[in-house]
SEZA-25967 format. One line per 4 residues: for each residue x, y, z of N, C-alpha, C. Coordinates in Angstrom, 2 decimals, always signed. Each point is the difference from the previous one (the first is absolute). Layout:
N
X/Y/Z/X/Y/Z/X/Y/Z; ...
***
This chain:
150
+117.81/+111.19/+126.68/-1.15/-0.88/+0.02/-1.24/+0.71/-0.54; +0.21/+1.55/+0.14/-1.45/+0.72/-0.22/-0.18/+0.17/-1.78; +1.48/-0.45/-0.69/+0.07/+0.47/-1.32/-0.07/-1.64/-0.56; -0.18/-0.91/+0.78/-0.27/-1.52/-0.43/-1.35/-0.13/+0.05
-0.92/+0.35/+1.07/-1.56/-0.32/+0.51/-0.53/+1.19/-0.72; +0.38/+1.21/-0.58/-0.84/+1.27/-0.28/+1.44/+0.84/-1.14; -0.31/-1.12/-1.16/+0.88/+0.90/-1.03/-0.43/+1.62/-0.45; +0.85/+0.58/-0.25/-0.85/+1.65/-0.69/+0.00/-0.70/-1.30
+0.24/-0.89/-1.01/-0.38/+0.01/-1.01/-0.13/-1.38/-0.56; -0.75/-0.72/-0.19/-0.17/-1.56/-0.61/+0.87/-0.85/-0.56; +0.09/-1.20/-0.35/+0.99/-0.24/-0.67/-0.69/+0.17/-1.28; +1.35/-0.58/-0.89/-0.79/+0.02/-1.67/-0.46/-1.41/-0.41
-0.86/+0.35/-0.57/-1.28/-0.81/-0.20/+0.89/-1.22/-1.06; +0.85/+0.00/-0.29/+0.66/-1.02/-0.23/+0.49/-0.90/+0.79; +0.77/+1.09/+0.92/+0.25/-1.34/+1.20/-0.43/-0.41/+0.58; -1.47/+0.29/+0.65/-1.56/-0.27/+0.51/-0.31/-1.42/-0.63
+0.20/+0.28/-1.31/-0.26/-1.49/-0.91/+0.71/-0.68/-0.03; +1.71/+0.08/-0.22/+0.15/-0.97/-0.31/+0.45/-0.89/+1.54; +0.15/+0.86/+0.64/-0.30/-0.68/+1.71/-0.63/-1.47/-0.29; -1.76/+0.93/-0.11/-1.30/-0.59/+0.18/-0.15/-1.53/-1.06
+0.93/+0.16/-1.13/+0.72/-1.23/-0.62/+0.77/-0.77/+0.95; +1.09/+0.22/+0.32/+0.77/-0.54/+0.78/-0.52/-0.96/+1.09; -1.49/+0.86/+0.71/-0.46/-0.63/+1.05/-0.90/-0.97/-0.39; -0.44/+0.06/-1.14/-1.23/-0.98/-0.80/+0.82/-1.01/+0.09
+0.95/-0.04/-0.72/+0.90/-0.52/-0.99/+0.33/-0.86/+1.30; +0.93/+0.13/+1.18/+0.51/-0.31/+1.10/-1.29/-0.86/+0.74; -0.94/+0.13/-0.14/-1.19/-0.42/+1.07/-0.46/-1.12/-1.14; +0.05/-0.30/-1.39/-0.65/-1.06/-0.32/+1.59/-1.16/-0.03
+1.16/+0.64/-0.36/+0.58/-1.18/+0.31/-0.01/-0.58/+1.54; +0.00/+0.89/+1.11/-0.21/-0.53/+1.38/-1.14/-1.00/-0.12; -1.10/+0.43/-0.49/-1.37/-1.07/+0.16/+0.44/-1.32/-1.15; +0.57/+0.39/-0.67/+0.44/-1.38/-1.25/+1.12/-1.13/+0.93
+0.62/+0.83/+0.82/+1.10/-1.02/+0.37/-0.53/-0.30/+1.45; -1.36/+0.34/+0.53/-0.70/-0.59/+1.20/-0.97/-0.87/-0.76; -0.58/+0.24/-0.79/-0.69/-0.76/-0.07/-0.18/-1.06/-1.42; +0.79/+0.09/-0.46/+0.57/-1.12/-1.19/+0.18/-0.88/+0.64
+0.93/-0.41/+1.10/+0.11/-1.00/+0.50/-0.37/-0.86/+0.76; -1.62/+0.81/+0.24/-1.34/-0.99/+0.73/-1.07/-0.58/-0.93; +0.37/+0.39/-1.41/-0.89/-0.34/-0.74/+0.23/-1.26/-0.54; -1.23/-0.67/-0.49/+0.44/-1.73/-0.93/+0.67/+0.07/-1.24
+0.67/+0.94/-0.24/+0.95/+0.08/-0.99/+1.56/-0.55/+0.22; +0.11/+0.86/+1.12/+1.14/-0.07/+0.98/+0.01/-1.27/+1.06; -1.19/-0.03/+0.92/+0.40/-1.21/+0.91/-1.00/-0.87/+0.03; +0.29/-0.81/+0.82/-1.01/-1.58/-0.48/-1.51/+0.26/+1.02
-0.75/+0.82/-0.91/-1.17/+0.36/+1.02/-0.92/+0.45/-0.94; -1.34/-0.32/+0.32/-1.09/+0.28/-1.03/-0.38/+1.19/+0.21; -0.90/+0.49/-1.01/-0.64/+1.60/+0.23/-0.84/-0.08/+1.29; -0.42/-1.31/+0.23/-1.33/+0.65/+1.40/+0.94/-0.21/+1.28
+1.11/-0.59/+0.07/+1.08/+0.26/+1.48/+0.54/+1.44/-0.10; +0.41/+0.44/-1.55/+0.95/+1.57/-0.06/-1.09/+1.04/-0.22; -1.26/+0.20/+0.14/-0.61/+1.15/-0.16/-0.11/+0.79/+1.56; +0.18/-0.98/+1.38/-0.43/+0.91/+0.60/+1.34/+0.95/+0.19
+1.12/-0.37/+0.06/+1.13/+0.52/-0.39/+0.14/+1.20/-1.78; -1.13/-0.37/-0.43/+0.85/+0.73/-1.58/-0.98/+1.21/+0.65; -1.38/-0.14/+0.01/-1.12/+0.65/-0.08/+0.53/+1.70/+1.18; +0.60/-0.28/+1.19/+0.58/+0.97/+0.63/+0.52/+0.72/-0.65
+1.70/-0.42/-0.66/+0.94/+0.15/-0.24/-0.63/+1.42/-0.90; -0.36/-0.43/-1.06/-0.40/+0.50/-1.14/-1.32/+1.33/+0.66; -0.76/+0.04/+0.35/-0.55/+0.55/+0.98/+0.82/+1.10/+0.39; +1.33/-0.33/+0.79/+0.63/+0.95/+0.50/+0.65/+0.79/-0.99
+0.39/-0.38/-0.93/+1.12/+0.27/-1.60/-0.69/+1.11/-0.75; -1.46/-0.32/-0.03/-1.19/+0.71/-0.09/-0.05/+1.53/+0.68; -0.32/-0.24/+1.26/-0.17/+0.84/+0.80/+1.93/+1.11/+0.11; +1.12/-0.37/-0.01/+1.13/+0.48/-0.34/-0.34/+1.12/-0.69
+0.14/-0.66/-1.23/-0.20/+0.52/-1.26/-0.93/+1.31/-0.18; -0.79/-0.69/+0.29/-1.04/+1.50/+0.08/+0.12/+0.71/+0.93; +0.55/-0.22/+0.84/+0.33/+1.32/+1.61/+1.41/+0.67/-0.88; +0.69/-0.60/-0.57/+1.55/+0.68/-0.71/-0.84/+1.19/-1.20
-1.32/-0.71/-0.55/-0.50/+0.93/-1.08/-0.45/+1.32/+0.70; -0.67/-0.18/+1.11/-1.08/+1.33/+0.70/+1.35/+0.72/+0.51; +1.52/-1.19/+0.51/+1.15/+1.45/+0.45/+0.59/+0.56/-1.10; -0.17/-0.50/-1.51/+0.62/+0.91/-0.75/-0.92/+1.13/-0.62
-1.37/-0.39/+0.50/-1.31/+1.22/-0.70/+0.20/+0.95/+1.44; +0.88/-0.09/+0.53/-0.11/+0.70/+1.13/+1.19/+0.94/-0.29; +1.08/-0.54/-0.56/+1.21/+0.78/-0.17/-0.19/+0.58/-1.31; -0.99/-0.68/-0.42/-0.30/+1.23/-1.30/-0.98/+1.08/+0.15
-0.58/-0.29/+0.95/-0.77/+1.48/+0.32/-0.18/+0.93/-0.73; +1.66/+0.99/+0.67/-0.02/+1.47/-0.28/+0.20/-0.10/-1.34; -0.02/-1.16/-1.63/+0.20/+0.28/-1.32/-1.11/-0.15/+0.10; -1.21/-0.77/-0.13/-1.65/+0.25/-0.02/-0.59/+1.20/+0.60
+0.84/+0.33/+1.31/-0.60/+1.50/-0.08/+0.33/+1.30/-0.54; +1.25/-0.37/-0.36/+0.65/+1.24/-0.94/-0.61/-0.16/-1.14; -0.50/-1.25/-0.74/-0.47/+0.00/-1.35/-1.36/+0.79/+0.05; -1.11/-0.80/+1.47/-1.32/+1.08/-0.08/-0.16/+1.30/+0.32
+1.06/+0.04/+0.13/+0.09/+2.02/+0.40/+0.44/+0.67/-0.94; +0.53/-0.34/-1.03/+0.81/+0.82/-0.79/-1.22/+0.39/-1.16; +0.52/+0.72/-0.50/-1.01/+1.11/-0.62/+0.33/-0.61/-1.48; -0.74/+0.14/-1.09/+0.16/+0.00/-1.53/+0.40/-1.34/-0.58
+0.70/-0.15/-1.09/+0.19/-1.61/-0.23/+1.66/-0.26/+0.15; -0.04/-1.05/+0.29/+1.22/-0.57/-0.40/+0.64/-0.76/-1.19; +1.21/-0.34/-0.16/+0.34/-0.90/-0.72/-0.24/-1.20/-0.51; -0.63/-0.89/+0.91/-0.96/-1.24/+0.13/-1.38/+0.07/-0.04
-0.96/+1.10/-0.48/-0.85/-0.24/+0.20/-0.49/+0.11/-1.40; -1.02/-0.53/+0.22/-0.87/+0.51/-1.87/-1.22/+0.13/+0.11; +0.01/+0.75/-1.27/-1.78/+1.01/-0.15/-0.23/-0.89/-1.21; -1.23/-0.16/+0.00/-0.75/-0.65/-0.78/-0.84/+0.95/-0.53
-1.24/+0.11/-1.24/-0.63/+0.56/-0.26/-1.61/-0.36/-0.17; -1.11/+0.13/+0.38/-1.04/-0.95/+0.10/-0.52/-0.05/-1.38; -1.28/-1.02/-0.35/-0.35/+0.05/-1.42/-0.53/+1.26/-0.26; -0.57/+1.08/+0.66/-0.68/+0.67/-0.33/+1.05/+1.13/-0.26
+0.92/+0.07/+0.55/+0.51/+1.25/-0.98/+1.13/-0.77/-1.32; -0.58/-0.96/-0.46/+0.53/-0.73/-1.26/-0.77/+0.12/-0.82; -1.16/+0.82/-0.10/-1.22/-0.67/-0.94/+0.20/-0.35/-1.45; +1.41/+0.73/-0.48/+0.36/-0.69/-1.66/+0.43/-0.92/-0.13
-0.01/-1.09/+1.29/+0.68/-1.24/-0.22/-0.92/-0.88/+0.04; -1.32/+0.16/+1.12/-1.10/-1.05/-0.33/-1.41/+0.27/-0.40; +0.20/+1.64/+0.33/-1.49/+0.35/-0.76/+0.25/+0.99/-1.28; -0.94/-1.03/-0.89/+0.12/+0.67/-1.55/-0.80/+1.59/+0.27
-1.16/-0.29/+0.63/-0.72/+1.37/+0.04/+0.80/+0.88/+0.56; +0.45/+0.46/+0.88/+1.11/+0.85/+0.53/+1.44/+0.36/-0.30; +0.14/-0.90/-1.34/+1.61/-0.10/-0.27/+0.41/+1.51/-0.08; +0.74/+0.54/+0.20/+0.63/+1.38/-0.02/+0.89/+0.15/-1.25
+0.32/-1.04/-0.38/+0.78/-0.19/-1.58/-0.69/-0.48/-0.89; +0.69/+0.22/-1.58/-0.76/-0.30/-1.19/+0.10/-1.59/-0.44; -0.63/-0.54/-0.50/-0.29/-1.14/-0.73/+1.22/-0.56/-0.37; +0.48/-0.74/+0.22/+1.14/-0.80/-1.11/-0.32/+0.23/-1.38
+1.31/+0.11/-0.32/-0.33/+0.04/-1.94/+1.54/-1.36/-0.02; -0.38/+0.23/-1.32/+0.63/-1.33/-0.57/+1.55/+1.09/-0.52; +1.24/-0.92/+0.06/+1.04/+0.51/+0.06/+0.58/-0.25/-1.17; +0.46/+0.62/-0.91/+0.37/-0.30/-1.13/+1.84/-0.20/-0.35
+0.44/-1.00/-0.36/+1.60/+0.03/+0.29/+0.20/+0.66/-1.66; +0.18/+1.03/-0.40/+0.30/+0.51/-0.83/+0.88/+1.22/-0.16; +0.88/+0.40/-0.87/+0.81/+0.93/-0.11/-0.22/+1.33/+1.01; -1.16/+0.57/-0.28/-0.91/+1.26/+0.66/-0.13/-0.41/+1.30
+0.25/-1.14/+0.76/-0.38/+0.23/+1.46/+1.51/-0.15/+0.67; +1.08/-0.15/-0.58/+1.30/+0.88/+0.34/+0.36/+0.99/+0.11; -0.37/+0.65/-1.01/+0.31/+1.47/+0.07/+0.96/+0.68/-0.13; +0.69/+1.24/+0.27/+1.43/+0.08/-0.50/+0.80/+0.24/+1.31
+1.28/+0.05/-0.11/+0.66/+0.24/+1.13/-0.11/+1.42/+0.77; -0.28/+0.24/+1.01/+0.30/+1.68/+0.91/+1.23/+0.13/-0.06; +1.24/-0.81/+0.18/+1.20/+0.06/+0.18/+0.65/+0.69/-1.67; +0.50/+1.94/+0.18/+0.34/+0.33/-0.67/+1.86/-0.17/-0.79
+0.27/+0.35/+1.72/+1.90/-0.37/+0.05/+0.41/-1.03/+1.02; +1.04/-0.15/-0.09/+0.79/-1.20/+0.60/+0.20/+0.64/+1.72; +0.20/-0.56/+0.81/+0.29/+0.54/+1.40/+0.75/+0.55/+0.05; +0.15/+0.55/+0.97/+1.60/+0.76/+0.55/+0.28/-0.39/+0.87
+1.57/-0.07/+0.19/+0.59/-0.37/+0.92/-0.04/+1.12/+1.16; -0.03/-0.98/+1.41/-0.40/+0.49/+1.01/+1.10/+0.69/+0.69; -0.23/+1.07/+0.76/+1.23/+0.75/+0.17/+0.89/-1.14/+1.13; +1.51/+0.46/-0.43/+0.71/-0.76/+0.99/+0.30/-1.45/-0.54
-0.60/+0.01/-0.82/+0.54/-1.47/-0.53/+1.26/+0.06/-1.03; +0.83/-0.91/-0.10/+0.97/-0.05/-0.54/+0.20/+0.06/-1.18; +0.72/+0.70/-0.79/+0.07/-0.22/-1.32/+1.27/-1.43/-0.23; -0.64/-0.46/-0.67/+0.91/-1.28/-0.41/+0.17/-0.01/-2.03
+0.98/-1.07/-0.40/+0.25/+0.12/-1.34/-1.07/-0.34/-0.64; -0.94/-0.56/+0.16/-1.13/-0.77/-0.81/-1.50/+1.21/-0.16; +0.71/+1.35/+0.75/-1.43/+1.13/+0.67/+0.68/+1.47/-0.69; +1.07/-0.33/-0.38/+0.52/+1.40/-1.06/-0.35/-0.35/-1.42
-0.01/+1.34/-0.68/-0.44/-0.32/-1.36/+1.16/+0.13/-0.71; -0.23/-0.95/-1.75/+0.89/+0.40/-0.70/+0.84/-1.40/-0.40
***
């Protein structure tokens, strides 16, 4: 009982959720199949006889719902507090950079780079190849008929 009321370690935050689905999920069809069938859709009764009946109902469906939300921010705890304790960044998080250490992107006076020039598609802005010889094969790889010479 002491490892049911006082786990040493949480569950996973998956099953926390998809529980917390389950119970959503479970609590609006309960309120759909109570109270569909007091409404003037369903039975021969106007909105001002079925509100003092809907107005509860819904009320309570309400109130469910959100007591199931505060018990699953409760079983998530120890991942909100493991996230604010932990030191450096994680995987999910992101750094942004402010305008001011951008200044070549919106201020001309500060740009740290040169001027655009105009780009010319001509022979000379290819250039020639660096690539003197063909690769070599990597050690361990197979020689096959198509990789011998001759």
């Amino acid at each position: 009982m002491q490892q049911f009321l006082l786990p040493r370690a949480p569950l996973r935050r998956g099953t926390l959720l998809c529980c917390h689905f389950l119970i959503q999920l479970g609590l609006l069809t309960a309120t759909l199949l109570w109270l569909l069938p007091l409404t003037p859709w369903l039975a021969d009764t106007s909105w001002q006889a079925a509100w003092p009946t809907l107005l509860p109902g819904s009320a309570a469906w309400l109130l469910a719902m959100l007591l199931t939300r505060l018990i699953l921010e409760l079983g998530l705890l120890p991942y909100h507090l493991a996230r604010s304790q932990r030191q450096g960044l994680a995987a999910g998080d992101m750094i942004t950079r402010s305008y001011e250490r951008r200044p070549a992107v919106h201020d001309e006076q500060r740009a740290w780079t040169s001027r655009t020039s105009a780009f010319a598609m001509d022979e000379e802005a290819v250039g020639s190849a660096r690539v003197t010889q063909s690769a070599s094969r990597p050690r361990g790889a197979a020689v096959t008929n198509d990789d011998t010479p001759g």
